[in-house]
N, C-alpha and C positions, 0 to 999 in steps of 0.2 A: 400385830403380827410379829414384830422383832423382839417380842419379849417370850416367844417357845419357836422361833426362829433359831436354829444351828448357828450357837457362838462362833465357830470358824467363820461365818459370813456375815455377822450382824453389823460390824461395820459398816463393809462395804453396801450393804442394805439399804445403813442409814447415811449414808455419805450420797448414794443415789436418791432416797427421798427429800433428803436435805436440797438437795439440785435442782427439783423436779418442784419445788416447795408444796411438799408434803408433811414437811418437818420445820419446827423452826428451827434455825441454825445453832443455836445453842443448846439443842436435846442430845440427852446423856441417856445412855439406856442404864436404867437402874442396877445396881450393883447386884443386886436379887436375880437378875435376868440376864446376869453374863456367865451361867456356869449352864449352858445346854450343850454341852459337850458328848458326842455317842458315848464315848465310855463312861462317862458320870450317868447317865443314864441309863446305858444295861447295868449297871451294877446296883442302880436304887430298884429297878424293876425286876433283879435277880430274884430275890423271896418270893416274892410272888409266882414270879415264872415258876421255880421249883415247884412251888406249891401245887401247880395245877391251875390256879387261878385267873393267869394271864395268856392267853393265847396267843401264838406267832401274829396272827393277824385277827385283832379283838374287833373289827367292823367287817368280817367277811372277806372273800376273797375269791376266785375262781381258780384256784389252783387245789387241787384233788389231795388227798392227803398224800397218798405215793408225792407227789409233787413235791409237798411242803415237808416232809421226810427228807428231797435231796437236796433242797436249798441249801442248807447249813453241811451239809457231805461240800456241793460245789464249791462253797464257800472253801473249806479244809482245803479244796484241790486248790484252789485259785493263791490259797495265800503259801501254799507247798512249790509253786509255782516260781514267786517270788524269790522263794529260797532256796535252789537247785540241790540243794542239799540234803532237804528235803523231802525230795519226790524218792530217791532211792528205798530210804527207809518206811516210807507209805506201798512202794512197790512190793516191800519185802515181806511188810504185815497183811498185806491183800493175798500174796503167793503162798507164803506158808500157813495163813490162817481159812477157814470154811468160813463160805459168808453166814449169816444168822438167818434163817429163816425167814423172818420178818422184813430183810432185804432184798430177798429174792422178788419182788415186788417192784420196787427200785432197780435194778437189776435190766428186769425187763423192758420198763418203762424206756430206757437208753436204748433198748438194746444190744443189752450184754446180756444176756441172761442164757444165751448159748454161743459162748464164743469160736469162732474157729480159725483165724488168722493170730498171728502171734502179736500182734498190735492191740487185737481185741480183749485178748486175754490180758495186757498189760494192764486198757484200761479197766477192765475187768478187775482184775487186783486195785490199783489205786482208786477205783468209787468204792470195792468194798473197806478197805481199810479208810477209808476216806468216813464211810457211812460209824463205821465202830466210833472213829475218833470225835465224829461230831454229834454222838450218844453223851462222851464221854466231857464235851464239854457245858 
């Protein structure tokens, strides 16, 4: 298990099984099996992703496609979020741009899809501009 175990945790992993004597004490996780790093790994399954060949979620899933379309939009928002700086210019690309068709879907599924309070429409621009950007990544 600690060898396609998340590098960030495999230590402490193996520090607890070490404890627990699951491990002998002197086990070293192979130098092969300390690079499971998220980003080393979107980046080797990038080709493929483009490609068509790898799906978001390759064992199934129960989220609908509209669903699995705003995963990676929420994502956009969430890390826009982090960076208040951010959120402005995502505001700005949702206001002045028409959402795509294909997100009117999306759209609705929140409940934005007919806004009428000025908050709704806010979010309304930052999921669509949200939706464009994470097309785009």
């Amino acid at each position: 298990m600690l060898a396609v175990a998340d590098s960030r945790f495999q230590a402490e992993l193996a520090r607890q099984a070490k404890d627990a004597g699951k491990l002998p004490k002197n086990f070293e996780i192979p130098p092969d099996q300390r690079e499971n790093f998220p980003e080393r790994i979107k980046a080797a399954l990038k080709p493929v992703r483009e490609a068509g060949v790898l799906p978001s979620f390759p064992f199934s899933s129960d989220f609908t496609d509209t669903e699995q379309r705003l995963i990676p939009a929420l994502q956009v928002l969430r890390e826009a979020q982090r960076s208040p700086l951010h959120l402005p210019g995502l505001l700005w690309q949702g206001l002045t741009g028409s959402p795509d068709p294909a997100d009117v879907e999306c759209l609705a599924r929140l409940g934005l899809d007919r806004p009428v309070t000025l908050s709704e429409r806010a979010y309304r621009a930052l999921v669509s501009a949200a939706l464009v950007r994470s097309r785009a990544e």
